[in-house]
Biotite code that builds the C-alpha atoms (Angstrom):
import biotite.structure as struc

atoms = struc.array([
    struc.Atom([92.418, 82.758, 93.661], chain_id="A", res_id=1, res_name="UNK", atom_name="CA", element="C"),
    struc.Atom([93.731, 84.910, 90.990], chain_id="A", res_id=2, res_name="UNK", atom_name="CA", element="C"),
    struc.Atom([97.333, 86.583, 91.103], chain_id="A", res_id=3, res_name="UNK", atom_name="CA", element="C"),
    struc.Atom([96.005, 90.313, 91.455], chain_id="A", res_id=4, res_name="UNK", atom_name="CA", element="C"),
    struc.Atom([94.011, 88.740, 94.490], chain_id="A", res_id=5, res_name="UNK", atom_name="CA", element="C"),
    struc.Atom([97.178, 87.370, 95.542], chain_id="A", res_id=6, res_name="UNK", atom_name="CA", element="C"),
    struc.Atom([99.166, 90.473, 95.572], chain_id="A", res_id=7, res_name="UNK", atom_name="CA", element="C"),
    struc.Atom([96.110, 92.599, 97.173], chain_id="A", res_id=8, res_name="UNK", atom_name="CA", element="C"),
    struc.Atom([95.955, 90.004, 99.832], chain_id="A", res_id=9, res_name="UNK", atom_name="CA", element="C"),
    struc.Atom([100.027, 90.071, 100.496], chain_id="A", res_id=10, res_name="UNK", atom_name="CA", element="C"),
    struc.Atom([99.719, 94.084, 100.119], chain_id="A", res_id=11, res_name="UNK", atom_name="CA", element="C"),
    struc.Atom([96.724, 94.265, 102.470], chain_id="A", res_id=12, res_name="UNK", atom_name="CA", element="C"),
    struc.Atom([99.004, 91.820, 104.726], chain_id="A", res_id=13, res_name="UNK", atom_name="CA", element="C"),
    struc.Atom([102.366, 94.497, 104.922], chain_id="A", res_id=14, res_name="UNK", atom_name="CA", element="C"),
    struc.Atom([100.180, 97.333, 105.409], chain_id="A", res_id=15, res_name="UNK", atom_name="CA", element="C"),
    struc.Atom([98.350, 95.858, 108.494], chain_id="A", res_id=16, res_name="UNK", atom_name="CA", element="C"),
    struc.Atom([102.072, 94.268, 109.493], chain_id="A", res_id=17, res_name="UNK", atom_name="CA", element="C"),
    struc.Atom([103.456, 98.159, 109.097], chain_id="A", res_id=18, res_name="UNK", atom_name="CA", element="C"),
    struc.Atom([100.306, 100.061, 110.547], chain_id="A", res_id=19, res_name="UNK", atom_name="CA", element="C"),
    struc.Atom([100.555, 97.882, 113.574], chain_id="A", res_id=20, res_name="UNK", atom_name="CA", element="C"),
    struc.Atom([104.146, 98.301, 113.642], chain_id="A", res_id=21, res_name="UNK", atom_name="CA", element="C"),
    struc.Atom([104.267, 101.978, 113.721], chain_id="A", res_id=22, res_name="UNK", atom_name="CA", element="C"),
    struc.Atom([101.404, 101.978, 116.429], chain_id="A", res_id=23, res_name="UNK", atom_name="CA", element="C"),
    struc.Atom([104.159, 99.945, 118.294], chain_id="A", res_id=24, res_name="UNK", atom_name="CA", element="C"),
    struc.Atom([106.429, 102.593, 117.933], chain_id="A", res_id=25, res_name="UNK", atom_name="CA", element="C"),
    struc.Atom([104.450, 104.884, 118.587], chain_id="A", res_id=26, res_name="UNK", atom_name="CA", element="C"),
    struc.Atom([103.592, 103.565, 122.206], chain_id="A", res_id=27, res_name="UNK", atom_name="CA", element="C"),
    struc.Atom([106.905, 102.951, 122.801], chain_id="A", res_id=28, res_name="UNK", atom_name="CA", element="C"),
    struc.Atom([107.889, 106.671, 122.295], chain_id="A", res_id=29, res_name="UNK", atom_name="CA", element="C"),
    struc.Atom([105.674, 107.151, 125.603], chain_id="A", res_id=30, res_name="UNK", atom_name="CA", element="C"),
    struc.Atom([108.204, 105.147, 127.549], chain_id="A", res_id=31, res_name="UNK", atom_name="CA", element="C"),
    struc.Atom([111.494, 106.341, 126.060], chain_id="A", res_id=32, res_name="UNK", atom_name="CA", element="C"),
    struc.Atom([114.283, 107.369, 128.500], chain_id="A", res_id=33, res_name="UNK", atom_name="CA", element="C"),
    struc.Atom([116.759, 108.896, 126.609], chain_id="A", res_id=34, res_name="UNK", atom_name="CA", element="C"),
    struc.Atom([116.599, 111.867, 123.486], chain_id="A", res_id=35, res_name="UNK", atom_name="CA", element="C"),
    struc.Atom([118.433, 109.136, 121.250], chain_id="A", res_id=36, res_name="UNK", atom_name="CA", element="C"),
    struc.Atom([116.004, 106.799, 122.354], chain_id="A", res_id=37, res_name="UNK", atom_name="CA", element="C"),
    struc.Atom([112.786, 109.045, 120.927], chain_id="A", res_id=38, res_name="UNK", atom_name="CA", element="C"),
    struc.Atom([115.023, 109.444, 118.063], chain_id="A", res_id=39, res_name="UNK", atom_name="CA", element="C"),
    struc.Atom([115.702, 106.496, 117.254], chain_id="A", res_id=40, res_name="UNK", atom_name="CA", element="C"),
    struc.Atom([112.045, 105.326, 117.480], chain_id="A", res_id=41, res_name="UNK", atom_name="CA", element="C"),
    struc.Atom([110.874, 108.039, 115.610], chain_id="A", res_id=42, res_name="UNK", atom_name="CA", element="C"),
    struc.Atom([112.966, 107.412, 112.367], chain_id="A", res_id=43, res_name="UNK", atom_name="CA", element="C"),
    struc.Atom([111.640, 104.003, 112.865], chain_id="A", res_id=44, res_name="UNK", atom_name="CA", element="C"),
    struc.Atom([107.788, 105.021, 112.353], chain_id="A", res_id=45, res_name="UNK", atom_name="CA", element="C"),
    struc.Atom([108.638, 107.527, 109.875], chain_id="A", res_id=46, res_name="UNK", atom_name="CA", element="C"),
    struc.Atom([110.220, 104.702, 107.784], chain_id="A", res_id=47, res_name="UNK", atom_name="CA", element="C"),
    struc.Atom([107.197, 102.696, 108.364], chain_id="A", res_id=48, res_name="UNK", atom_name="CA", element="C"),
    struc.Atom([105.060, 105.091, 107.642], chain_id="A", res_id=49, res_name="UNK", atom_name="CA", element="C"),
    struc.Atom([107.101, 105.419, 103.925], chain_id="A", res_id=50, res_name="UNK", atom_name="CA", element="C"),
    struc.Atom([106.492, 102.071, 103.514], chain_id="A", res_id=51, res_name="UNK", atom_name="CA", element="C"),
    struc.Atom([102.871, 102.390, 104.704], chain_id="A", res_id=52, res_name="UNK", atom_name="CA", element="C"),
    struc.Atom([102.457, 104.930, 101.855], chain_id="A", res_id=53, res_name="UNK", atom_name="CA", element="C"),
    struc.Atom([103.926, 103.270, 99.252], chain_id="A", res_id=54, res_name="UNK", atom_name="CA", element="C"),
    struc.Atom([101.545, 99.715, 99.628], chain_id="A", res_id=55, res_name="UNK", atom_name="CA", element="C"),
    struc.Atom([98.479, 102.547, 99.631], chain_id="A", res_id=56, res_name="UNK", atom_name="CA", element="C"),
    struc.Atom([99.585, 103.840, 96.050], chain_id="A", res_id=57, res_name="UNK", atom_name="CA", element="C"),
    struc.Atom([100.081, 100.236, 95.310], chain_id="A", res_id=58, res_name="UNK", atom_name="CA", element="C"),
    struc.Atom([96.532, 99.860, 96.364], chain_id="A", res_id=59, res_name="UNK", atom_name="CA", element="C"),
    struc.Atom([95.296, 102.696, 94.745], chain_id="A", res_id=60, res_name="UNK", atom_name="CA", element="C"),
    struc.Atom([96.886, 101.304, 91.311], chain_id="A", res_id=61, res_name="UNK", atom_name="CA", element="C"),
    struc.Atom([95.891, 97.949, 91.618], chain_id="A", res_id=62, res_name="UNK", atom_name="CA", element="C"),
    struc.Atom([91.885, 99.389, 92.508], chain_id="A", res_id=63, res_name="UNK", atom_name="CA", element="C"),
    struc.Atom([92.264, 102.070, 89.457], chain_id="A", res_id=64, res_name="UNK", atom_name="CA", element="C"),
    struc.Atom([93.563, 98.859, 87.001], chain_id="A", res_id=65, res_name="UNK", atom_name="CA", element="C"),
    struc.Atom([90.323, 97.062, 88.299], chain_id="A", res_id=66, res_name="UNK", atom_name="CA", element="C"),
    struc.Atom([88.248, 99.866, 87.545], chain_id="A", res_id=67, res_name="UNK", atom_name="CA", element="C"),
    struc.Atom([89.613, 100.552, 84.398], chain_id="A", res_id=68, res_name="UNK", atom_name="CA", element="C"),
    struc.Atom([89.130, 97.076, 83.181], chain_id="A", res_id=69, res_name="UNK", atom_name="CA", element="C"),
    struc.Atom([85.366, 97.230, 84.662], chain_id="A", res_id=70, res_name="UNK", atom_name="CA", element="C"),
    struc.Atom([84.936, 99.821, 82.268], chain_id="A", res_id=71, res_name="UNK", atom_name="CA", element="C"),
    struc.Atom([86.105, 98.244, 79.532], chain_id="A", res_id=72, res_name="UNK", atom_name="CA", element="C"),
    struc.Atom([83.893, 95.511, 80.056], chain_id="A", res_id=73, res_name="UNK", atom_name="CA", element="C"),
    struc.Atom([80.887, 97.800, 79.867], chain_id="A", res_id=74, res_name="UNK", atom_name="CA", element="C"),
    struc.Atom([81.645, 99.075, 76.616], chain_id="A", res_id=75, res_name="UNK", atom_name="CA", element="C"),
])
C-alpha cells in the first residue's frame, strides 16, 4: 500500500471515528438534564465537527493532488 493510501485510509478512519462521535453527542443532547449539561455537549460536537472539517479539506487536497498528477500523466 502506498503512503498517500495510508494517510487516506487513517483520514477516512478519524472522520468516521469523529462523525460517529458527534452523532453520539448529538443523541445524548436528547437526554441532557441540566443547561450546562446541553452546553457542555454541544461545544463537544461543535469541536468535532471542526475537526470533521478539517480531515474533509485534507481529503479534498489529497483527491485534488491525485487529480493533478492524473493530469500530468495524460500530457
Amino acid at each position: 500500500m502506498t503512503e498517500r493510501n495510508k494517510k487516506l485510509d487513517e483520514i477516512a478512519d478519524q472522520l468516521g471515528e469523529n462523525i460517529l462521535a458527534v452523532k453520539g453527542t448529538l443523541e445524548l443532547i436528547d437526554t441532557s438534564v441540566t443547561e450546562d449539561d446541553l452546553h457542555q455537549l454541544l461545544l463537544k460536537a461543535i469541536d468535532r465537527m471542526d475537526i470533521v472539517q478539517g480531515l474533509s479539506n485534507e481529503i479534498l487536497n489529497a483527491l485534488r493532488s491525485c487529480f493533478d498528477r492524473m493530469g500530468d500523466m495524460k500530457e
